[in-house]
N, C-alpha and C positions, 0 to 999 in steps of 0.2 A: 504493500500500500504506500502509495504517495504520500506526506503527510505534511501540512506547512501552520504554525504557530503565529497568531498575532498576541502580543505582547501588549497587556493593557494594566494599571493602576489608577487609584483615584484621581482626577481631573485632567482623565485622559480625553484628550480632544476626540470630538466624535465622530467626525470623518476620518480620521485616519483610523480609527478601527470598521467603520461598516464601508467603506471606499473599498477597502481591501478584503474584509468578509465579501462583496457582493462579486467583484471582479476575480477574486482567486478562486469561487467557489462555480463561475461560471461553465470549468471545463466538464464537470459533472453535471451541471442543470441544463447547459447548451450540448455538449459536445461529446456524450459517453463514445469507452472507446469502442466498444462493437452492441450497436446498436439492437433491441431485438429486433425480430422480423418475425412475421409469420409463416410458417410453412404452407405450403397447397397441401390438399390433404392427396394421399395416394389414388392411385388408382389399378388398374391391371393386375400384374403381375407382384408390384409393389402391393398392393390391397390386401393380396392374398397373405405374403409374407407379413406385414403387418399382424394381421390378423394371428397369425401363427407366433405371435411373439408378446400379444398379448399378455397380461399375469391372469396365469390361475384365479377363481375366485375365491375372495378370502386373502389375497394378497394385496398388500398395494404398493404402485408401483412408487419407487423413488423419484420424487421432483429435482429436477436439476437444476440448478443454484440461478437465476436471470443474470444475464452479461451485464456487464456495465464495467465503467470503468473506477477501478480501486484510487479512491480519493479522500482527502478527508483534510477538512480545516479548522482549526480549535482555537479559541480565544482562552488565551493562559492568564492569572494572576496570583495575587499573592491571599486572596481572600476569594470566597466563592461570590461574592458579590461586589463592585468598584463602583463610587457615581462619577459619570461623565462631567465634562468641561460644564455640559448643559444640561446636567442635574437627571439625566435619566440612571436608571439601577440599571446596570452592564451586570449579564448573569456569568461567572464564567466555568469554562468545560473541566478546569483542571489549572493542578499550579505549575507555576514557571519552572519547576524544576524537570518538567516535563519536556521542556523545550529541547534538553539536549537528546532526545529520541527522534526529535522531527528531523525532514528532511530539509525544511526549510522554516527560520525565525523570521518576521517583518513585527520590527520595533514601536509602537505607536511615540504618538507623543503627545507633550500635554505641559504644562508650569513646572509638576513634580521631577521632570526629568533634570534641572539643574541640582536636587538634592538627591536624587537617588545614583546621580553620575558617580558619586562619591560615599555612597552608602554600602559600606564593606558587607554589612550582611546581604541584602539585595543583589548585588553581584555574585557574592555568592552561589546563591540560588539559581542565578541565571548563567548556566554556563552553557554556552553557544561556543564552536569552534569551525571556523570556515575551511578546515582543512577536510572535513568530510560533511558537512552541509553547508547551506546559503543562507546567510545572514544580510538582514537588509533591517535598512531602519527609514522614519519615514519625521522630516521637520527635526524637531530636537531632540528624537528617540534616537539621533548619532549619539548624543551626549553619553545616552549609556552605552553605547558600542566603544566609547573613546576611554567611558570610566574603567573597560573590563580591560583593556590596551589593547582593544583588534586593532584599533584606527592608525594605531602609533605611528609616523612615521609612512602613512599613504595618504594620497588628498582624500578630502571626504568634502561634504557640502552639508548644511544645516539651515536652520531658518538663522536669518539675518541676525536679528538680537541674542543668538546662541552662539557667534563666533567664536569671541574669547574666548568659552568655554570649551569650545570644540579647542582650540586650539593649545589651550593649557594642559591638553591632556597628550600632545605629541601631533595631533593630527593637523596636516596640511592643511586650510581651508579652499577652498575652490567655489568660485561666485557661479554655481551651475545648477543647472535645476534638476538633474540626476549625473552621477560620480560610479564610475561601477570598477569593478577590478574581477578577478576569476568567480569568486565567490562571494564578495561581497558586496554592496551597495549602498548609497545613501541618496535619498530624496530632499530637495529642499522648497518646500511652497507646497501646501494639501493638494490642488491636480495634480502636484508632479509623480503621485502618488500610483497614477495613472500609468505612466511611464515604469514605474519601480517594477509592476505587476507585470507589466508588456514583459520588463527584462527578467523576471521570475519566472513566467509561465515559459517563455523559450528555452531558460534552463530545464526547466523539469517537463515538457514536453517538447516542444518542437515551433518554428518561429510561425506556423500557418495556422496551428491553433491558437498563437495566445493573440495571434494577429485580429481574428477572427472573433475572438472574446474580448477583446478590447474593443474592437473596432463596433459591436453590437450596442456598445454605452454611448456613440460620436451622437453629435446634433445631427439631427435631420439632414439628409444629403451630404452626409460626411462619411460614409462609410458603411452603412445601412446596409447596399447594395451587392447583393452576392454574400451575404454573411450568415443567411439561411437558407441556402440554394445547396 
């Protein structure tokens, strides 16, 4: 199973966690990987065999599991419940310790990430390593990619008023609206949020579908066209 973490706390901004719930979860709601289909029923020769293979009665027959494609996206935290920037109760799946099982972390962000950049137990908890999954953070969720020392020492990008902070911790800052490197990522500005996802989904699937899933969110005549064809 594919598996990718959003990463949220109290006065976590809200689009950067359902921006990326809606668009990371689209390759299973838009795009399973082997579709079902219905068979035509037999006929002939087929019919007959068929028939001959029927189960005894008093038996039944085993059902076979429906195709789809193995997905899965979990909002992590440190409590089973976190309030948002905008005072909604965020329910979450499981705690961040769980992250370092995913295939892939995306950071949110929110005010609390300038204390928690620096919050020993918190990092802690959250241990992400880009040498066998993809980490990505989104606005000032670098802060804590920078606190754990992924950043050290590569450009990353941030929301603007998060500079220094990005950059007290080693990290290059770069005035970009996505920073990517093998494994890792940073976002700066909530669309660019948009882009983070584009460049996650091509990692762990392929650049036609996350093309395909991104491109299904565009304004009208932007992309629409050929994306359910």
């Amino acid at each position: 199973m594919t598996s990718i973490a959003i990463i949220a706390f109290d006065g976590v901004t809200d689009i950067d966690v359902f921006l990326h719930w809606d668009f990371l979860n689209r390759p299973l709601t838009m795009f399973p990987e082997t579709p079902p289909e219905e068979e035509a029923a037999p006929t002939g020769d087929d019919a007959e065999a068929a028939e001959g293979d029927a189960p005894e009665d008093g038996e039944e027959e085993e059902a076979e599991p429906k195709p789809g494609r193995d997905w899965s996206v979990s909002i992590l935290g440190t409590a089973p419940r976190h309030t948002t920037l905008a005072g909604y109760e965020l329910e979450t799946h499981g705690s961040i310790e769980s992250a370092r099982d995913m295939d892939a972390v995306v950071v949110a962000s929110g005010p609390l990430t300038r204390e928690l950049m620096n919050d020993a137990e918190f990092l802690s908890r959250l241990l992400v390593d880009p040498e066998d999954q993809y980490v990505a953070a989104q606005c000032s969720g670098s802060l804590i990619l920078a606190g754990s020392g992924i950043l050290a020492g590569l450009e990353a990008t941030t929301y603007p008023t998060a500079k220094e902070q990005l950059e007290s911790k080693g990290a290059i800052f770069v005035d970009k609206p996505l920073v990517t490197h093998d494994k890792i990522a940073t976002a700066a500005g909530c669309l660019a949020g948009v882009e983070l996802d584009r460049w996650l989904l091509t990692k762990l699937i392929d650049a036609e579908t996350a093309d395909k899933c991104i491109n299904s969110g565009e304004a009208w005549g932007k992309g629409i066209e050929g994306v359910y064809s």
